[in-house]
Legacy VTK file of the C-alpha trace (Angstrom):
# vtk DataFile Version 3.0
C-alpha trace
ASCII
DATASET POLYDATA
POINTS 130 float
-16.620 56.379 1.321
-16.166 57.047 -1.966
-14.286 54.415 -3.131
-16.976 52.031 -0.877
-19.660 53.765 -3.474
-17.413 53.138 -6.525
-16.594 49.440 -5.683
-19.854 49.065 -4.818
-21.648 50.420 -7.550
-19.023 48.170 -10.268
-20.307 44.926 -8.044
-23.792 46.219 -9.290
-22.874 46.490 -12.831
-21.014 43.278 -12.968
-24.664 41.629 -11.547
-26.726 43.381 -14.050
-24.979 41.786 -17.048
-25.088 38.154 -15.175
-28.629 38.859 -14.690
-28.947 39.720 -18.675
-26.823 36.860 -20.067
-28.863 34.937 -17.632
-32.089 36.552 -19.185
-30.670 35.445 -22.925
-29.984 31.871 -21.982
-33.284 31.486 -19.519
-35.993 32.980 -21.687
-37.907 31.448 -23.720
-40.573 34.407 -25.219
-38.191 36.515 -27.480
-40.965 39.658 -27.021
-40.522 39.477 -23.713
-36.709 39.109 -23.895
-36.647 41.894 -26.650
-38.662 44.097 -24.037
-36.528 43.173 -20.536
-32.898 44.118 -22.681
-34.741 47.459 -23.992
-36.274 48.183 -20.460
-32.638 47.262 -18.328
-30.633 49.382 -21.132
-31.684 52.417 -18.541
-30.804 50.977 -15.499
-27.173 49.416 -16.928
-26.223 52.844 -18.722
-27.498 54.429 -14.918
-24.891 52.499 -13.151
-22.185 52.949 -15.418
-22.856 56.610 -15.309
-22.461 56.098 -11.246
-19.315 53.735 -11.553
-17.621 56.600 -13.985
-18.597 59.455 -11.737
-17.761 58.351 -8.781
-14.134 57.149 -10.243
-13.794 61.106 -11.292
-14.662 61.687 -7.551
-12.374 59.679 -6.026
-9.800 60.525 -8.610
-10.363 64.097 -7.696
-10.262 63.706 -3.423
-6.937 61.820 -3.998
-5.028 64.024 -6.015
-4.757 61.149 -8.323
-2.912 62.209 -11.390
-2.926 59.521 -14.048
-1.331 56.344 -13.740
-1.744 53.024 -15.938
-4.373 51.651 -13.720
-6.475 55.325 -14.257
-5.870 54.706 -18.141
-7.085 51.050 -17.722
-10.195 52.265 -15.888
-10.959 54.917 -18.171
-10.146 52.369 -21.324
-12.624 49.793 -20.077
-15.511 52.737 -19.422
-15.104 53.612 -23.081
-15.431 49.670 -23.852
-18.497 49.237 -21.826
-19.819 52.392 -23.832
-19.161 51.053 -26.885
-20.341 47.165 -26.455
-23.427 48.367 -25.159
-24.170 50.888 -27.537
-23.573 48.359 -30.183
-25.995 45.715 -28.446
-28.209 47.962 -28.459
-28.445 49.687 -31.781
-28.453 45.536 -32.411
-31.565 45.169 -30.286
-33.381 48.120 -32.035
-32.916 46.904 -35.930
-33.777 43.023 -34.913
-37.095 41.820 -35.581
-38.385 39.127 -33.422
-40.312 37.264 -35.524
-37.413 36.748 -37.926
-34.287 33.990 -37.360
-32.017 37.226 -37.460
-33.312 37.275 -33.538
-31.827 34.176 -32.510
-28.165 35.565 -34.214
-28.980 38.914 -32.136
-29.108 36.610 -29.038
-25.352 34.940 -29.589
-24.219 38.352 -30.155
-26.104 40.386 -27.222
-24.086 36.959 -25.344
-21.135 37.492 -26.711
-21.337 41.335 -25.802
-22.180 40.943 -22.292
-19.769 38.006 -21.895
-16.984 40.510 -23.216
-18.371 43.507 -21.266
-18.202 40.804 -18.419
-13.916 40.100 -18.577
-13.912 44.046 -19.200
-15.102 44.444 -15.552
-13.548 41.445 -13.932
-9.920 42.107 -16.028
-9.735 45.839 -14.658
-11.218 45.246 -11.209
-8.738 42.303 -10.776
-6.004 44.399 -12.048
-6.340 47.567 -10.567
-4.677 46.594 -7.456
-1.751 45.512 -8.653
-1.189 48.353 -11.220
0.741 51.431 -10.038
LINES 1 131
130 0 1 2 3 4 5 6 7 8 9 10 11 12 13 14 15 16 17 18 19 20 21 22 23 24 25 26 27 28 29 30 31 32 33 34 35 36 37 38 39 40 41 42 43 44 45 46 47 48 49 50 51 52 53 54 55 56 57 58 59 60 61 62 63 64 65 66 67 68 69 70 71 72 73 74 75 76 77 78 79 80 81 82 83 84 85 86 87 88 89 90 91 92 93 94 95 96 97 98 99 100 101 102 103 104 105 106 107 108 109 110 111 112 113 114 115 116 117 118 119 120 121 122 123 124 125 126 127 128 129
């Protein structure tokens, strides 16, 4: 069950940041845009915070000790971190009135498109690593 939760809960993640780079390209109103990727930070740092606990779970029940595809899981976490902490440092210094916004948005993309082959790389991976 716990892997079911941890699978699960990574399928979640991976729709959040579709549903954010589909946010970037879709809206329109940047103060509405700047307020959705402030307001969805919570929820995508929540679900990470699930995906990463209930890893250590599983990890835990099996008597898992650590293998390359535990090192690749734990490597992308700290990616995820990162890309989104940077995106959103971004998001807090940008001023929407300004052009620097519409460079913000090609970078927030870029972020989420990386954060994106992060998820897809390790979950498609993880099954054939030992």
């Amino acid at each position: 069950m716990a892997l079911e939760i941890h699978i699960s809960s990574v399928v979640v993640l991976a729709l959040i940041i579709v549903v954010n780079i589909a946010m970037i390209l879709i809206q329109k109103d940047d103060w509405r845009l700047k307020k959705y990727l402030r307001i969805q930070a919570t929820a995508w740092s929540t679900v990470l915070s699930m995906v990463i606990f209930t890893g250590m779970i599983f990890m835990a029940v099996t008597h898992s000790g650590f293998s390359v595809k535990i090192v690749a899981m734990i490597a992308a976490a700290l990616a995820l971190i990162t890309l989104e902490t940077r995106r959103h440092l971004d998001l807090k210094r940008v001023k929407v009135e300004t052009d620097c916004f519409e460079k913000f948005k090609k970078r927030a993309l870029r972020y989420y498109i990386f954060e994106l082959l992060w998820l897809l790389v390790v979950g498609g991976l993880s099954p054939q690593l030992r």
